[in-house]
Backbone as CSV, one residue per row, in Angstrom:
resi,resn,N_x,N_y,N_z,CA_x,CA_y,CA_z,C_x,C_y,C_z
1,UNK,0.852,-1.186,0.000,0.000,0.000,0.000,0.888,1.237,0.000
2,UNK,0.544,2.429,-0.801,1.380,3.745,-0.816,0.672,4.774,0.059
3,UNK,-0.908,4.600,-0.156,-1.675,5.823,0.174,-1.249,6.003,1.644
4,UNK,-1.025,5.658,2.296,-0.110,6.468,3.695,0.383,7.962,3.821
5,UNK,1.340,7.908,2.622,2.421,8.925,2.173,1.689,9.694,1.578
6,UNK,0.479,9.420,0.710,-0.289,10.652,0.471,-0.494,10.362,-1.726
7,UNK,0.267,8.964,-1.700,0.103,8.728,-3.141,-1.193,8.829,-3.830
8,UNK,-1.405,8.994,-4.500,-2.642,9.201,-5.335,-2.650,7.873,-7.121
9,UNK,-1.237,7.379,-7.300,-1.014,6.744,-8.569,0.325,6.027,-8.600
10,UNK,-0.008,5.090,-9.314,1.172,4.100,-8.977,1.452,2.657,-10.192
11,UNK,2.646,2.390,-10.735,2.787,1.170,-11.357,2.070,0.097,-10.582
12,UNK,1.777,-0.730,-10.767,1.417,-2.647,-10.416,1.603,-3.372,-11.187
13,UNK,1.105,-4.295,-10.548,1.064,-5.912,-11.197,-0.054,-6.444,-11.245
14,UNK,-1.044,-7.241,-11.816,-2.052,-7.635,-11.319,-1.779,-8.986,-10.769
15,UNK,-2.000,-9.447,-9.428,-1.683,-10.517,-8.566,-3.596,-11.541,-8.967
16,UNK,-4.808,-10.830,-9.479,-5.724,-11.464,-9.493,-6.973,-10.733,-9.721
17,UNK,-7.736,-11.946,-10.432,-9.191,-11.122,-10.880,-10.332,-12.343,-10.605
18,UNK,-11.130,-11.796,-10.345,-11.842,-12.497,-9.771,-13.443,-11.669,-10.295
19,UNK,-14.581,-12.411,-10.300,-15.723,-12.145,-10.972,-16.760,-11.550,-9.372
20,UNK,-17.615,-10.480,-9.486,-17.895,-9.961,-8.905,-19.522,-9.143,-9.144
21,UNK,-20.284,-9.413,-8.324,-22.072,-8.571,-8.792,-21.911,-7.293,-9.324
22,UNK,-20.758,-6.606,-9.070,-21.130,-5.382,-9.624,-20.021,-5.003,-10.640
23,UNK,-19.093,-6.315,-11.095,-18.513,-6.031,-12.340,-17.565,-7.176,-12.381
24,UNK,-16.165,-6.846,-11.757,-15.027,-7.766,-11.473,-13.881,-7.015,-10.418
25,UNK,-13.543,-8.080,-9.439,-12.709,-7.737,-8.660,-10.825,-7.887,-9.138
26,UNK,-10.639,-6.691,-9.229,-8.640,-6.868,-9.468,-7.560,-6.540,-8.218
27,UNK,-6.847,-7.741,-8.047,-5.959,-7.432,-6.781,-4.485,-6.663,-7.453
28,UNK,-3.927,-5.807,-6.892,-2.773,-5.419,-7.384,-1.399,-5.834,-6.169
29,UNK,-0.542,-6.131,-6.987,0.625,-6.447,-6.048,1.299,-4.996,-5.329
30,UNK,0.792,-3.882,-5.266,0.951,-2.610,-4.886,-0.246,-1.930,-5.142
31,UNK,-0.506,-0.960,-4.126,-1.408,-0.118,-4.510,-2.015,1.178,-3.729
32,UNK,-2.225,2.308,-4.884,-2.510,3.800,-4.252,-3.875,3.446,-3.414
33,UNK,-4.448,2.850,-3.279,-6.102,2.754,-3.066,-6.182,2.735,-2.316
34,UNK,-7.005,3.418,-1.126,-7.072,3.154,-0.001,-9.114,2.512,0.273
35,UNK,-9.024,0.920,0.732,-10.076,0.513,0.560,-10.576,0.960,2.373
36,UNK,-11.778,0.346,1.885,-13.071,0.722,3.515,-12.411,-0.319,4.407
37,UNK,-12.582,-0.352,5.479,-12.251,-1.169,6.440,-13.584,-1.794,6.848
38,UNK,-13.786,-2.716,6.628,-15.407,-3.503,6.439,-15.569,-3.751,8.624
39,UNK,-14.864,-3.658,9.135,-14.952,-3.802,10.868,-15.375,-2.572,11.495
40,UNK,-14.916,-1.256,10.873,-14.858,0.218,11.399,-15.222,0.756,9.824
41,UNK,-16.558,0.592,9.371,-16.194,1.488,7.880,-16.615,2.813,7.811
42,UNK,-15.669,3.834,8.620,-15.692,5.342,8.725,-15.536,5.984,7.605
43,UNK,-14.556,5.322,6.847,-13.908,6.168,6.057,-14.183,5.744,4.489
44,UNK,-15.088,6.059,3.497,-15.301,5.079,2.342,-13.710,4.781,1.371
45,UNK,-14.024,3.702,0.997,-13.109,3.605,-0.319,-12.310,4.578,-1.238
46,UNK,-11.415,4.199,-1.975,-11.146,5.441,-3.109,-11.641,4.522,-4.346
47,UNK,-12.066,5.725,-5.193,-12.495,5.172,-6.582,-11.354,5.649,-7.482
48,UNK,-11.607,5.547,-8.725,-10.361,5.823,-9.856,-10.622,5.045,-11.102
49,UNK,-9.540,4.946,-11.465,-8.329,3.906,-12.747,-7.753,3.039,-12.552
50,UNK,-8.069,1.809,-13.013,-6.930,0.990,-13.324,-6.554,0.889,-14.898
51,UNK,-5.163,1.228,-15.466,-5.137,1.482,-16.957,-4.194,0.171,-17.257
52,UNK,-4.470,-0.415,-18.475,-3.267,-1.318,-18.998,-3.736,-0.805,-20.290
53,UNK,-1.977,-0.238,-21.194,-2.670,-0.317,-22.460,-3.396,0.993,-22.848
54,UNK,-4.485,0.378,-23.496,-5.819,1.586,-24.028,-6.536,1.260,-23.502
55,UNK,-6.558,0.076,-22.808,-7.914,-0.288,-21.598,-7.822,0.562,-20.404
56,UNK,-8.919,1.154,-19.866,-9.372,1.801,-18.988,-10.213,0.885,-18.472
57,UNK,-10.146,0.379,-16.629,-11.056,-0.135,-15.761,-11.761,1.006,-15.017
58,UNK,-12.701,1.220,-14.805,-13.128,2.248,-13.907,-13.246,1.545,-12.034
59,UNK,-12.492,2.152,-11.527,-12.285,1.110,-10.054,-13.851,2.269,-9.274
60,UNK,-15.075,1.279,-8.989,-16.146,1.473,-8.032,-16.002,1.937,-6.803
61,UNK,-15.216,1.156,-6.510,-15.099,1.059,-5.005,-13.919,-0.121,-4.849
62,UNK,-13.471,0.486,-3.400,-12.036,-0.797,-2.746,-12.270,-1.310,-1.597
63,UNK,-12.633,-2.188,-1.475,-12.339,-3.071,0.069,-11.465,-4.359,0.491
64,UNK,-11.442,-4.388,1.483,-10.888,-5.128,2.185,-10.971,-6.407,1.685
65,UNK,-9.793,-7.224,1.331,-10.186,-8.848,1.025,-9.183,-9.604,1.384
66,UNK,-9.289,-10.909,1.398,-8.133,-11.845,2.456,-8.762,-12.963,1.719
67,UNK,-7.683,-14.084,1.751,-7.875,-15.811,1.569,-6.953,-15.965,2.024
68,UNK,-7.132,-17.901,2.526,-6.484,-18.435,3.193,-5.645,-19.699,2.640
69,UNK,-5.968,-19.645,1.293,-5.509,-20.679,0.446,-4.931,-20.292,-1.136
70,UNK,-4.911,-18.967,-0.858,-4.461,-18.450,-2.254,-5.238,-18.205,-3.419
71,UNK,-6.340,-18.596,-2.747,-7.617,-19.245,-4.319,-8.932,-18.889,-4.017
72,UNK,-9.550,-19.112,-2.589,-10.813,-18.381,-2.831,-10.354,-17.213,-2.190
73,UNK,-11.038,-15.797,-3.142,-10.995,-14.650,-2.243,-12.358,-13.954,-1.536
74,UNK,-12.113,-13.730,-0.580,-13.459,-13.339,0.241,-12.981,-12.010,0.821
75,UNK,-14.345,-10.994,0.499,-13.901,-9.798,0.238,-15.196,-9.202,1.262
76,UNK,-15.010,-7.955,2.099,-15.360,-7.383,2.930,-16.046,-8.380,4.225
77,UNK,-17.408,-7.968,4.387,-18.049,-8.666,5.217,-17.792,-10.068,5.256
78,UNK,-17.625,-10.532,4.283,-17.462,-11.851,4.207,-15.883,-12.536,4.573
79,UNK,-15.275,-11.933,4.996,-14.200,-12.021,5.749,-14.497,-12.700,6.868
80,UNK,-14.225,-14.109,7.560,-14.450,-15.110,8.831,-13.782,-14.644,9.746
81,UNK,-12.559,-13.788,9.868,-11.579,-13.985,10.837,-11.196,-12.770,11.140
82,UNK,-10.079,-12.374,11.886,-9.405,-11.164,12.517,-8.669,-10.601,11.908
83,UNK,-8.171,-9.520,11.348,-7.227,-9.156,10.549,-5.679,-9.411,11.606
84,UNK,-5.007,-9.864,10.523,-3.558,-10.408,11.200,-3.776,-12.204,11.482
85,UNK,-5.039,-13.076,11.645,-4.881,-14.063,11.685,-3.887,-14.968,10.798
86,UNK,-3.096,-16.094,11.738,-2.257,-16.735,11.321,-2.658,-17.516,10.093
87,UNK,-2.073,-17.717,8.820,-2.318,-18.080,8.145,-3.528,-17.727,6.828
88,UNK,-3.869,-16.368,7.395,-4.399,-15.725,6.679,-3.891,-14.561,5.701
89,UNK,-3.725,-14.081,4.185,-3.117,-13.145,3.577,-4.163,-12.028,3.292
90,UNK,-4.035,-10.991,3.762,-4.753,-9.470,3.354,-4.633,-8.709,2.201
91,UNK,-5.439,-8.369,1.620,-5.358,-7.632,-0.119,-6.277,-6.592,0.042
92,UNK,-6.244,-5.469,-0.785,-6.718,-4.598,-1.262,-7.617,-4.894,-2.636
93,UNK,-8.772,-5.375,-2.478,-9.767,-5.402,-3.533,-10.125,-4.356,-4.320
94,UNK,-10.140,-4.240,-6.032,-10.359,-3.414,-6.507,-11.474,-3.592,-7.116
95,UNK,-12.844,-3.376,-6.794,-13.905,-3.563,-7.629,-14.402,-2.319,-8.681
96,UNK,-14.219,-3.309,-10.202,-14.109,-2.463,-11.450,-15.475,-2.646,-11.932
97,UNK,-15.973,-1.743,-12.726,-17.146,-1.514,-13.823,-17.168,-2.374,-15.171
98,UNK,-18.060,-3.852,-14.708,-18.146,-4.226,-16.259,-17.089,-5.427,-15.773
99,UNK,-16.395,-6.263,-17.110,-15.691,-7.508,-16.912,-14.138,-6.753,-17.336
100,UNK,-13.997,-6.835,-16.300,-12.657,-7.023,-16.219,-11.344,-7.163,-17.562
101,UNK,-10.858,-6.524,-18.544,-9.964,-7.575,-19.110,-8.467,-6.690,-18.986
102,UNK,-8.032,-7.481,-18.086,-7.160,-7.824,-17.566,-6.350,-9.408,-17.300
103,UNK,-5.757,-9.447,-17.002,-5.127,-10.659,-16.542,-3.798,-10.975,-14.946
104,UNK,-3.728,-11.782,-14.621,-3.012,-11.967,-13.952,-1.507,-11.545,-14.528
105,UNK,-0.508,-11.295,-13.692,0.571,-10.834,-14.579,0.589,-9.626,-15.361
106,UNK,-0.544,-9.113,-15.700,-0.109,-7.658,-16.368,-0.263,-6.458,-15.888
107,UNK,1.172,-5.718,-16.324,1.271,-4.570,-15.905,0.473,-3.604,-16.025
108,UNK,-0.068,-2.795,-15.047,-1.009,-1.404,-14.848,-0.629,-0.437,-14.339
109,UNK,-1.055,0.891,-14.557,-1.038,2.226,-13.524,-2.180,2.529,-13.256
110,UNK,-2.018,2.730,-11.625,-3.190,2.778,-11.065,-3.678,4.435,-10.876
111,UNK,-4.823,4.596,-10.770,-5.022,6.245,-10.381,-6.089,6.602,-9.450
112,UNK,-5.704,7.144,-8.679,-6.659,7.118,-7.654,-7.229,8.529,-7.809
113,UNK,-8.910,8.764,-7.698,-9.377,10.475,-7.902,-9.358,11.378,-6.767
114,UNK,-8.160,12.315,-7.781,-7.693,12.751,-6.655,-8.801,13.570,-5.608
115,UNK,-9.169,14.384,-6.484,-10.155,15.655,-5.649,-11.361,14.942,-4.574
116,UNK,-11.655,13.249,-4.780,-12.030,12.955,-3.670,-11.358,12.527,-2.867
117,UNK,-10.282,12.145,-2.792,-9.170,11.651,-1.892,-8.708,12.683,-1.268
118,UNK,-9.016,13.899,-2.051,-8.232,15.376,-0.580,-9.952,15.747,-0.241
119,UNK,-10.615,15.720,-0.387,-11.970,15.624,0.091,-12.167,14.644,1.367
120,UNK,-11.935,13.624,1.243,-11.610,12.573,2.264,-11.272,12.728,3.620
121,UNK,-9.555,12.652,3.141,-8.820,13.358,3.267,-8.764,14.325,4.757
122,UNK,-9.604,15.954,3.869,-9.915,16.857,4.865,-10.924,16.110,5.837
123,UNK,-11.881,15.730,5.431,-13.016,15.068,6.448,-12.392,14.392,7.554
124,UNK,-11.475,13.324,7.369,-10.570,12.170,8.315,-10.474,12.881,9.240
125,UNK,-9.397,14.072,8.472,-8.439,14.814,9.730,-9.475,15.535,10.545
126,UNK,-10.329,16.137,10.162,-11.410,17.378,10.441,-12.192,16.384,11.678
127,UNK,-12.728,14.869,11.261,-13.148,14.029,12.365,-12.279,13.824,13.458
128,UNK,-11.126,13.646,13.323,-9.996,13.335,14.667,-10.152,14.774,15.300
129,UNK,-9.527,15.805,15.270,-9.940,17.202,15.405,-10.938,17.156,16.107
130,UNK,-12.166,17.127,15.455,-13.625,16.989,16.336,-13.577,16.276,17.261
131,UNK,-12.954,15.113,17.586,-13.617,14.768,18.758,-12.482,14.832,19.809
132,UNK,-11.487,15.628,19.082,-10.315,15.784,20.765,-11.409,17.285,21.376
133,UNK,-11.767,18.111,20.282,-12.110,19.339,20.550,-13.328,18.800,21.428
134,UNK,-14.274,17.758,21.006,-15.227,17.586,22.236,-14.860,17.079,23.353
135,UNK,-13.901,16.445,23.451,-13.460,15.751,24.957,-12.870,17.032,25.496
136,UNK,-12.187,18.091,24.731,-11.810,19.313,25.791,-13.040,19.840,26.218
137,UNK,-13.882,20.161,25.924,-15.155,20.745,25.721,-16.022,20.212,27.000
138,UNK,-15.845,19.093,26.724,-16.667,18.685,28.160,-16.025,17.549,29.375
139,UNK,-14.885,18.354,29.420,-14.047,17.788,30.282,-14.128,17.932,32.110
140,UNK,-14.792,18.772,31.922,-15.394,19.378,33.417,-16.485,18.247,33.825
141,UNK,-17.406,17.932,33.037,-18.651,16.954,33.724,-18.189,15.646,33.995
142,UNK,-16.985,15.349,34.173,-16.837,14.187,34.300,-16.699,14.279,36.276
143,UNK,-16.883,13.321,36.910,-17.045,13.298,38.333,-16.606,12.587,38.783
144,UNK,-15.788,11.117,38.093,-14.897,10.352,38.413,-13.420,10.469,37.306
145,UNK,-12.252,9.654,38.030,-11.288,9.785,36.821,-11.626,8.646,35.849
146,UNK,-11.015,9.103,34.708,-11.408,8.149,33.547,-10.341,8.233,32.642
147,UNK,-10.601,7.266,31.761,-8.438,7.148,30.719,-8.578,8.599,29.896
148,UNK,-7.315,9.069,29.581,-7.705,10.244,29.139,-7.102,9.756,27.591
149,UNK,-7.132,10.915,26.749,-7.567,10.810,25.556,-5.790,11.204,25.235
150,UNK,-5.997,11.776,23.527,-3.867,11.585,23.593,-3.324,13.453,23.658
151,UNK,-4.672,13.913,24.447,-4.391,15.682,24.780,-4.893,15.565,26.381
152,UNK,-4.384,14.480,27.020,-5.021,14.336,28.455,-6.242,14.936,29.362
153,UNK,-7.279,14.837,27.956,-8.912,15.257,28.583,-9.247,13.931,28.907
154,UNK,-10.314,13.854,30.073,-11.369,12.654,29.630,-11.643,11.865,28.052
155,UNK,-11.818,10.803,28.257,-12.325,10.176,26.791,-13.347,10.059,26.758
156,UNK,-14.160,10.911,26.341,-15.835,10.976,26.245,-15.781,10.283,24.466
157,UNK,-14.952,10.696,23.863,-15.092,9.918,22.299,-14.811,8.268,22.508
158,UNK,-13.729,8.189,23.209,-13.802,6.476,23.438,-14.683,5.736,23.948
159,UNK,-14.976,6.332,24.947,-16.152,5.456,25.900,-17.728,5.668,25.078
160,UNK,-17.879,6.738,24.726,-19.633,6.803,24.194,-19.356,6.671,22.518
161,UNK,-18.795,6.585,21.542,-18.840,6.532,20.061,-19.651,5.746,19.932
162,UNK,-20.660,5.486,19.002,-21.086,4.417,18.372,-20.873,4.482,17.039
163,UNK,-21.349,5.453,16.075,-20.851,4.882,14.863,-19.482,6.250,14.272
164,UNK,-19.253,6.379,13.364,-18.571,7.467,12.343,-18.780,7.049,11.414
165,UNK,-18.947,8.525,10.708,-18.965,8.157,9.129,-18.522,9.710,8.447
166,UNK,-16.966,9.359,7.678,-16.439,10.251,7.154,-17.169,10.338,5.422
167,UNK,-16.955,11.887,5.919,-17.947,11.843,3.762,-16.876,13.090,3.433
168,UNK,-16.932,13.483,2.034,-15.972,14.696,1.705,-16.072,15.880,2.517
169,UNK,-14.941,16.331,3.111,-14.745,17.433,3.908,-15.966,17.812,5.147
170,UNK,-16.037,16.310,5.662,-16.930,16.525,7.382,-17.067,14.808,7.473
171,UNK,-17.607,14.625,9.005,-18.392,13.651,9.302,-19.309,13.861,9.877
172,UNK,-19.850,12.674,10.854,-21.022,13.023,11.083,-20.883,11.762,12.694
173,UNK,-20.472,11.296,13.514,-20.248,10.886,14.686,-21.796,10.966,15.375
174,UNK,-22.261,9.158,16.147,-22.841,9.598,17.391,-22.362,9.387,18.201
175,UNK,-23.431,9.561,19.791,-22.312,8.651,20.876,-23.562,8.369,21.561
176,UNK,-23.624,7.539,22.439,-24.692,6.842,23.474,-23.959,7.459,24.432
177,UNK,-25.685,8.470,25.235,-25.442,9.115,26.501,-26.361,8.295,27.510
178,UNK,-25.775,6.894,27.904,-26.683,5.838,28.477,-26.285,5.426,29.995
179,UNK,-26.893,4.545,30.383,-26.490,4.264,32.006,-25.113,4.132,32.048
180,UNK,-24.396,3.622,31.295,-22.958,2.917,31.199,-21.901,4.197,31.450
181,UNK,-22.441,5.286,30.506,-21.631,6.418,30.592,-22.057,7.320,31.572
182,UNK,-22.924,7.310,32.650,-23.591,7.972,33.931,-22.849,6.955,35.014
183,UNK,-23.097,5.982,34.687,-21.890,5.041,35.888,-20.624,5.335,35.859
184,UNK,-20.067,5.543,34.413,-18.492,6.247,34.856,-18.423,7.502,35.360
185,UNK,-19.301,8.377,35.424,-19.714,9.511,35.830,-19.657,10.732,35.046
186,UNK,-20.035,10.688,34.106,-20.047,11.583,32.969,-21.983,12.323,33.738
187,UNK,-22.013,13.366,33.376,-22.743,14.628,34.140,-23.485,14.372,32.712
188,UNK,-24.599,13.860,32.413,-25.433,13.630,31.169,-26.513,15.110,31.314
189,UNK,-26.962,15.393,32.816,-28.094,16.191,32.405,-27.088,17.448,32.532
190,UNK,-26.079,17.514,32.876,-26.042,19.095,33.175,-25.381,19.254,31.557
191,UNK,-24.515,18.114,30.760,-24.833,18.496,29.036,-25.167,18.719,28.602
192,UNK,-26.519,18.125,28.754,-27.904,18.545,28.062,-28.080,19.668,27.911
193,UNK,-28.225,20.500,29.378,-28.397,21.849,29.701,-27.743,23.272,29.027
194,UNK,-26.472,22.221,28.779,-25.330,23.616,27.980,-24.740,23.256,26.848
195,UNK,-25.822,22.078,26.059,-25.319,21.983,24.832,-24.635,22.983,24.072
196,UNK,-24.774,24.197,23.830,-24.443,25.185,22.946,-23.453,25.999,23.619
197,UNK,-23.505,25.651,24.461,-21.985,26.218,25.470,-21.008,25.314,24.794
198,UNK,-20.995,23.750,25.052,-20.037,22.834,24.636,-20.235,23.083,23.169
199,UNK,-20.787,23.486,22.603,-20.703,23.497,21.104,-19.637,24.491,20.717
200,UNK,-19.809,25.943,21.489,-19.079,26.888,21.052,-17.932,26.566,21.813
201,UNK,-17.423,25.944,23.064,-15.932,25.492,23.296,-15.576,24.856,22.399
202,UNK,-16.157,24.146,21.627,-14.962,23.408,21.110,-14.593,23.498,19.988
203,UNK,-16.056,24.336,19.081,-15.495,25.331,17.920,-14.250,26.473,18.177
204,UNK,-14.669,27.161,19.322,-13.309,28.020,19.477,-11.869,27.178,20.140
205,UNK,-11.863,25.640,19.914,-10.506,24.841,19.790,-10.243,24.803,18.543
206,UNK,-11.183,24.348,17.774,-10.894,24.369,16.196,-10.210,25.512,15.620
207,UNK,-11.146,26.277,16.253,-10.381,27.684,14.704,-9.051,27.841,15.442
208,UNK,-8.834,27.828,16.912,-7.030,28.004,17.054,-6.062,26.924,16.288
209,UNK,-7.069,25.753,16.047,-6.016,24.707,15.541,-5.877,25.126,14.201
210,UNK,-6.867,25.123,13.513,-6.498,25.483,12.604,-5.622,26.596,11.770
211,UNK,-6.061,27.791,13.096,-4.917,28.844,12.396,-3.939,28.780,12.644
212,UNK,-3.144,27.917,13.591,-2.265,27.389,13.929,-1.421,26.442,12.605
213,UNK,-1.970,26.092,11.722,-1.499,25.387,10.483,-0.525,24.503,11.184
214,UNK,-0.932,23.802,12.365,0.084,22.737,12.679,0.357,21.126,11.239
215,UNK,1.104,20.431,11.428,1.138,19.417,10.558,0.682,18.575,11.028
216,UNK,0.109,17.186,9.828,-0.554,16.096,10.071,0.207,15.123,9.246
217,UNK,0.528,14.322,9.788,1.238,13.500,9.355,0.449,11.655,9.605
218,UNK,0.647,10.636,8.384,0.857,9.269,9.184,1.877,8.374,9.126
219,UNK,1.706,7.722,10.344,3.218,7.113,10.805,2.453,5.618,9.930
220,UNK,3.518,4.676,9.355,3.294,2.918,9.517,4.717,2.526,9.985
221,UNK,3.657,1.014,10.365,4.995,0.325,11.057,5.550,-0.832,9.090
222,UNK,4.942,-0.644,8.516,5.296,-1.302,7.537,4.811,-1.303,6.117
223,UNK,4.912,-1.913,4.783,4.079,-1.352,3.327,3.325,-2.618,3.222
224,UNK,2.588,-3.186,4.236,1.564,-4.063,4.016,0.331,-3.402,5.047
225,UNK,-0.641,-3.688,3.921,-2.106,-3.269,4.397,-2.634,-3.669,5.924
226,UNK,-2.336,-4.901,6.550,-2.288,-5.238,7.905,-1.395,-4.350,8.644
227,UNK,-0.026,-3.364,8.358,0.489,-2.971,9.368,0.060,-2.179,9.877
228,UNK,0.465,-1.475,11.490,-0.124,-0.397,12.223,0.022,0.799,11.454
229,UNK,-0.960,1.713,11.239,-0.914,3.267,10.945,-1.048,4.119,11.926
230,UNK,-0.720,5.063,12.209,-1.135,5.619,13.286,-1.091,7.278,12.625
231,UNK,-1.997,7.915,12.957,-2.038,9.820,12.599,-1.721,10.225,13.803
232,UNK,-0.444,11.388,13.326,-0.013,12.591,14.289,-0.553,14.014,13.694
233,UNK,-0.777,14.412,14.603,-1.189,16.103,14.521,-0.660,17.154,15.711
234,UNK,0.624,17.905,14.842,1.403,18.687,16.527,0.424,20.011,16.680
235,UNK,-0.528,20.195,17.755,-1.522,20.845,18.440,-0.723,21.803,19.055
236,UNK,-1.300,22.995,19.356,-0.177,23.527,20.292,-0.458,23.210,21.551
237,UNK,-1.506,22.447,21.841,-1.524,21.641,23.277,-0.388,20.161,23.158
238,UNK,-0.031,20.155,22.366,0.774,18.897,22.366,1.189,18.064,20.982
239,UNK,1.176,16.885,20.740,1.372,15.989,19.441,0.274,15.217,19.995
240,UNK,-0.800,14.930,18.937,-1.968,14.052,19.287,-1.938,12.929,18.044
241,UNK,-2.480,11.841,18.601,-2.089,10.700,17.642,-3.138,9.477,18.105
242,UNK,-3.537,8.844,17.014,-4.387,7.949,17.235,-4.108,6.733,15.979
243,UNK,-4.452,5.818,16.337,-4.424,4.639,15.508,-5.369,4.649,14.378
244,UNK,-4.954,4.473,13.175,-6.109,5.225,12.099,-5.496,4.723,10.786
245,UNK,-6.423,3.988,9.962,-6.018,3.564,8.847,-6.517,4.027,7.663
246,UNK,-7.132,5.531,7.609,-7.509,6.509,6.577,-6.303,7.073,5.717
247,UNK,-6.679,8.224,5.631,-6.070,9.145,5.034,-6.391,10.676,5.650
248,UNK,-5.138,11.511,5.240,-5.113,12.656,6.239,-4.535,13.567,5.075
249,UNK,-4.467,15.099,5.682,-3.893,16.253,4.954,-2.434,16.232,5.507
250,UNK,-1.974,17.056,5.493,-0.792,16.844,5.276,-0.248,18.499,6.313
251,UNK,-1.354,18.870,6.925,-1.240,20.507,7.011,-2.581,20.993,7.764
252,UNK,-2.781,21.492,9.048,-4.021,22.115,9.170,-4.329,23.548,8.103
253,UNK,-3.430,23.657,7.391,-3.440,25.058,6.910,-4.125,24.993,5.273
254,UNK,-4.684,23.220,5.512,-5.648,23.158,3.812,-6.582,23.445,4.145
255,UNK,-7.262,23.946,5.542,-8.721,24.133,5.957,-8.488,25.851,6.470
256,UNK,-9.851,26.038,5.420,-10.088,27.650,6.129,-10.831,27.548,7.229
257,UNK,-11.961,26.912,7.620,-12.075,26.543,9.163,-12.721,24.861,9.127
258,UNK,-12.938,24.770,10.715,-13.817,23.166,10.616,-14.529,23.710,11.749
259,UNK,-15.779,23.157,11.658,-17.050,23.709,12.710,-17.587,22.387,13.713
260,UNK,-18.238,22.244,14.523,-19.079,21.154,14.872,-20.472,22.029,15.227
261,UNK,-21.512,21.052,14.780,-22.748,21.287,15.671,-23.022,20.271,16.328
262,UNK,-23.818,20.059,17.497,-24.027,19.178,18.200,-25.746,19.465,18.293
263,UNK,-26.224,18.080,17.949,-27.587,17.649,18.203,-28.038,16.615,19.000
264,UNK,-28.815,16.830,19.827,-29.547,15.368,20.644,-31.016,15.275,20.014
265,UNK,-30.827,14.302,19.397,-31.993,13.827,18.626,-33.155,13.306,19.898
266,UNK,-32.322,12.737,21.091,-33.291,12.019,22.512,-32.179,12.327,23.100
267,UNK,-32.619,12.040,24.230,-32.049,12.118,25.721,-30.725,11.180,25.842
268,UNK,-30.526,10.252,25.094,-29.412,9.409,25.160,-28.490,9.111,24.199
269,UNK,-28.461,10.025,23.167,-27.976,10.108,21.801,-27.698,11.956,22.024
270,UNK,-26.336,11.765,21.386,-25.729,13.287,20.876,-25.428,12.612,19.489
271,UNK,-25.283,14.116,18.469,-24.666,13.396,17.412,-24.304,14.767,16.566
272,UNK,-22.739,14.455,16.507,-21.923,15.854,16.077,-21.411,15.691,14.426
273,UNK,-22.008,16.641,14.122,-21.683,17.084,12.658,-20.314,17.355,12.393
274,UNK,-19.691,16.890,11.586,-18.370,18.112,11.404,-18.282,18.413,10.259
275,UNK,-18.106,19.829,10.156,-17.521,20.435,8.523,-16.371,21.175,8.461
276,UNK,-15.729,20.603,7.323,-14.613,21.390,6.991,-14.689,22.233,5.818
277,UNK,-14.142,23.020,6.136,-14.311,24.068,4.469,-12.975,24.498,4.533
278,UNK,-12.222,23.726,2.903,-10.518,23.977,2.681,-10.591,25.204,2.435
279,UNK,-9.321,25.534,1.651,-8.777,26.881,1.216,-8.855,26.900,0.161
């Protein structure tokens, strides 16, 4: 895998093709693509090119795929096991438009689109952002100690998240405000009460970060799709970093600002918007 570093296009090989409902699946022995993570799927796929030739593949969508025998490939959900299981190999699925012609063995350049990939991209980073800015934000209602987060607030994003979902330049995050998170002692009604207080703290974290144009960087421990990724972002509260197998900017200084609103749809559900708007 390249997209780490921020690749967008790249030589391959084709390692495999395989027949697929919504066209044909191509594995590449390298690749810019950064597919969904079918366990956590926050972050969608990249779409693009695969070119050999004068043939043009149009790549749909990328996910996650693994076999255990070299021969059947089983691709997203349909994955049995843990990523990293022994005896299991991990691939980057490329699902193309139409049949495939291609072959095993032949050479391609891959292309990944770009303007949704820095769309992405901004959203990823703009989501990590959001939810350190809410754990500063409501770092006061907490009434017992609890693990703190990687800017040493409370972890109100760890403990209550339920889903994410990154889209071009924002997401959209809930969290369960339920008995579980009142037993660790998180202050649920007096939140309630000052929603728009915590809204505007943690917008006015954002716009310092951002004018701050600190860097974003991701770390791997290796150029296979199973290794650890991890995103840094130097804050001027610190270097914040989380385990994260997206894609990121490269710069707080591609965003002219990032906002959150916060909504409680019920009494036990918050659910924070985020938008970014680049430069």
């Amino acid at each position: 895998m390249t997209f780490p570093s921020g690749a967008i296009e790249g030589d391959a090989v084709v390692m495999a093709v395989r027949a697929h409902p919504d066209g044909a699946v191509v594995v590449l022995d390298t690749t810019p693509f950064h597919p969904v993570d079918h366990t956590w799927p926050d972050q969608p796929g990249d779409t693009g090119t695969i070119i050999a030739g004068d043939t043009q593949l149009r790549v749909l969508h990328t996910v996650m795929a693994a076999t255990e025998n070299g021969t059947d490939l089983l691709i997203g959900a349909d994955i049995p096991v843990k990523r990293g299981t022994d005896g299991w190999t991990w691939l980057v699925a490329h699902i193309v438009e139409g049949q495939a012609s291609v072959a095993e063995g032949d050479a391609v350049r891959a292309h990944v689109d770009a303007e949704r990939r820095a769309d992405l991209s901004r959203g990823h980073t703009a989501c990590h952002l959001a939810s350190l800015a809410l754990d500063a934000a409501l770092a006061d209602l907490w009434r017992k100690e609890v693990r703190p987060d990687p800017l040493g607030h409370p972890d109100f994003e760890g403990r209550a998240n339920e889903t994410s979902f990154i889209h071009p330049n924002g997401s959209v995050d809930r969290y369960r405000l339920g008995k579980s998170l009142r037993k660790a002692g998180f202050d649920t009604e007096t939140f309630a009460a000052s929603l728009a207080e915590r809204e505007e703290r943690a917008n006015a974290l954002l716009a310092a970060w951002v004018a701050a144009g600190s860097a974003s960087r991701i770390e791997t421990a290796g150029p296979a799709i199973t290794d650890m990724r991890t995103w840094h972002c130097s804050l001027p509260q610190g270097d914040a970093s989380f385990p994260c197998g997206g894609t990121h900017v490269v710069s707080l200084a591609d965003f002219r600002r990032i906002t959150v609103d916060f909504t409680m749809p019920d009494e036990q559900t918050l659910v924070m918007t985020t938008t970014a708007i680049p430069i």
